[in-house]
C-alpha positions, 0 to 999 in steps of 0.5 A, a space after each residue: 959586484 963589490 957588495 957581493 964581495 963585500 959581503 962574502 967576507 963579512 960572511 966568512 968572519 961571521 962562519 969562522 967565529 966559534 960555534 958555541 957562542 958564535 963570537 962576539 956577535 950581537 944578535 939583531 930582532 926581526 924588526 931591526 933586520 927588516 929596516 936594516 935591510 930596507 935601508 942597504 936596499 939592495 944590498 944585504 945585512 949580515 949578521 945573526 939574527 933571532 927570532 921566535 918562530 910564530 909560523 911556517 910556510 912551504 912553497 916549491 921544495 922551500 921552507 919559510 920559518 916566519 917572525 909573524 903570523 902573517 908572513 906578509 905583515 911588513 915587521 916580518 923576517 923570513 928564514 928561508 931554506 930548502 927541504 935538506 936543511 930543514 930535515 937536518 934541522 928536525 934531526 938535530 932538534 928531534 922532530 919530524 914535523 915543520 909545525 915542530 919550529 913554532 914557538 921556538 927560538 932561533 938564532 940564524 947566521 946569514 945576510 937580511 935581504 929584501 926581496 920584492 913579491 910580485 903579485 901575479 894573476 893567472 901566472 903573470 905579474 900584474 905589476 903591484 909588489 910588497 917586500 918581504 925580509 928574507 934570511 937564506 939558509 943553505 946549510 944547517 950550521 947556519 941555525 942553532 934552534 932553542 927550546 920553546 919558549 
């Protein structure tokens, strides 16, 4: 419960910090935040991460933007998001398509979370897992979106 306090705070100083420059925050890559967050594990890293979209994915009325091609290769940092950020976001950038985040750069305020994937055959876990890197996203504000590269 103190982590999750914890990190609250940390939150709201990062969400008070001007929008246009977002503060004298340094941005982290996805391969700092992976082994920042493999090592707070099970806490979080907060902080802004940026990354270039390389794919994405949807699952459940969610949206995964993902630092890698393969969102299971261990080096990858996940955005994740629900379907109304994701519209917001594509409003804001002028889009009307998932595919139109591939290539571009993004900077994401928010907290680097491990998150453990089980795998599962016919709906069960069959007790084998791998970790994925998640960034949850749960309002547009969260994102500043960039040309393509």
């Amino acid at each position: 419960m103190r982590s999750v306090a914890l990190i609250a705070l940390i939150l709201a100083a990062v969400f008070a910090s001007p929008a246009p420059g977002w503060g004298a925050f340094r941005s982290i890559t996805p391969a700092k935040a992976v082994i920042a967050a493999a090592k707070a594990a099970p806490d979080g890293v907060p902080g802004i991460f940026k990354m270039t979209v390389r794919a994405v994915g949807r699952e459940n009325g969610r949206v995964f933007l993902n630092s890698e091609l393969d969102y299971r290769d261990q080096r990858n940092l996940t955005i994740a998001m629900n379907e109304d950020v994701e519209n917001a976001l594509e409003a804001k950038i002028g889009a009307v398509s998932e595919q139109a985040f591939v290539g571009r750069r993004i900077f994401v305020r928010g907290v680097a979370q491990r998150v453990r994937i089980d795998f599962t055959a016919g709906g069960r876990p069959t007790g084998k897992y791998y970790y994925q890197t998640h960034v949850l996203v749960s309002t547009p504000v969260q994102v500043a979106v960039k040309d393509k590269l």
